[in-house]
C-alpha positions as CSV (number, residue, x, y, z in Angstrom):
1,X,100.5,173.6,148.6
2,X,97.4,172.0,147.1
3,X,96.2,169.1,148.1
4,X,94.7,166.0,145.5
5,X,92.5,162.7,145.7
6,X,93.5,160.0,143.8
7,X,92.0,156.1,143.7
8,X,94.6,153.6,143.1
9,X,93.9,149.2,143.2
10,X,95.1,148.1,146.7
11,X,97.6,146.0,145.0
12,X,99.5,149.5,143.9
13,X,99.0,151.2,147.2
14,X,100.3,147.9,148.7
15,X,103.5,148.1,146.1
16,X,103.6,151.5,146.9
17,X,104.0,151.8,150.7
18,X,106.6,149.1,150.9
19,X,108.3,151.1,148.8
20,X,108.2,154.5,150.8
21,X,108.7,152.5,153.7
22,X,112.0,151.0,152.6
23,X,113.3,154.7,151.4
24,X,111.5,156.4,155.0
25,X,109.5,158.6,153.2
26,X,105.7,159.6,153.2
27,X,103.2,158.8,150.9
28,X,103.3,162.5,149.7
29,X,106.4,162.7,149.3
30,X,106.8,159.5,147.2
31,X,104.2,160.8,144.8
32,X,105.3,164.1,144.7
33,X,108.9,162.3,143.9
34,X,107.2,160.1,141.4
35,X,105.5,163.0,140.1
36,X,108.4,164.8,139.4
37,X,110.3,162.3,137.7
38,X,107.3,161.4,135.2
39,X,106.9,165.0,134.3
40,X,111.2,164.9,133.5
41,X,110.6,161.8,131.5
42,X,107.7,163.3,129.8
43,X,110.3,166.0,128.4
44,X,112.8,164.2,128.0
45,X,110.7,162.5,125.2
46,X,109.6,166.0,124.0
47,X,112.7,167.0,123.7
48,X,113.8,163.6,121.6
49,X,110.2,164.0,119.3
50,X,111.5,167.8,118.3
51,X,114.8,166.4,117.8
52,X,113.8,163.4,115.4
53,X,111.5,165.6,113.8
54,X,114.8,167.8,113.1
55,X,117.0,165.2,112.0
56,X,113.4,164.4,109.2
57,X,113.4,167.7,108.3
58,X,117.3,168.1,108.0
59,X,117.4,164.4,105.4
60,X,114.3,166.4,103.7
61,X,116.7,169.0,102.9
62,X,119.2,167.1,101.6
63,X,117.1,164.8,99.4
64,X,115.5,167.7,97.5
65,X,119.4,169.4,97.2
66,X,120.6,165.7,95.6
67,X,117.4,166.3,93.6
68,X,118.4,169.4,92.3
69,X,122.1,168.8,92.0
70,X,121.8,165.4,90.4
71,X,125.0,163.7,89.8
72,X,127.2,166.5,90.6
73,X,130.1,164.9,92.8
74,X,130.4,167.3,95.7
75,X,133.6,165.1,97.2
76,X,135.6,165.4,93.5
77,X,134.7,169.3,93.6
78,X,136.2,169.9,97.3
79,X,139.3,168.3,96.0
80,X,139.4,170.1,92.8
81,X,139.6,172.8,94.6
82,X,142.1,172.0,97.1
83,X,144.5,171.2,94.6
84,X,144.2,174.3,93.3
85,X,145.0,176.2,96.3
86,X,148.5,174.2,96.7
């Protein structure tokens, strides 16, 4: 395991070991905790960026297919067709 050097104000290191204190756990393994869950948030918002970029991309779509199609009701189509099938 690799060991790091961080500087941190006192008024965080104070926050912090009252913390770790309260939950009984050492000040590596808070920020190895901490750590952790920062690097899941992190992805969590990657994961949200790729799917709002998606849901752009998928409206995109559809705006250039209204484009194309123009006035042509889709809905009134459907049910053309369905009362041809009974």
């Amino acid at each position: 395991m690799s060991k790091v050097n961080i500087s941190l104000t006192d008024e965080i290191l104070e926050q912090i070991d009252k913390t770790r204190e309260k939950r009984q756990l050492t000040r590596s393994e808070f920020f190895r905790r901490a750590s952790e869950l920062y690097l899941m948030v992190l992805e969590e918002e990657r994961r949200e960026e790729e799917k709002k970029a998606g849901i752009e991309e998928a409206i995109r779509i559809q705006d250039k297919v209204r484009q194309r199609v123009g006035s042509w009701d889709a809905l009134a189509e459907l049910r053309k067709w369905r009362e041809l099938r009974r």
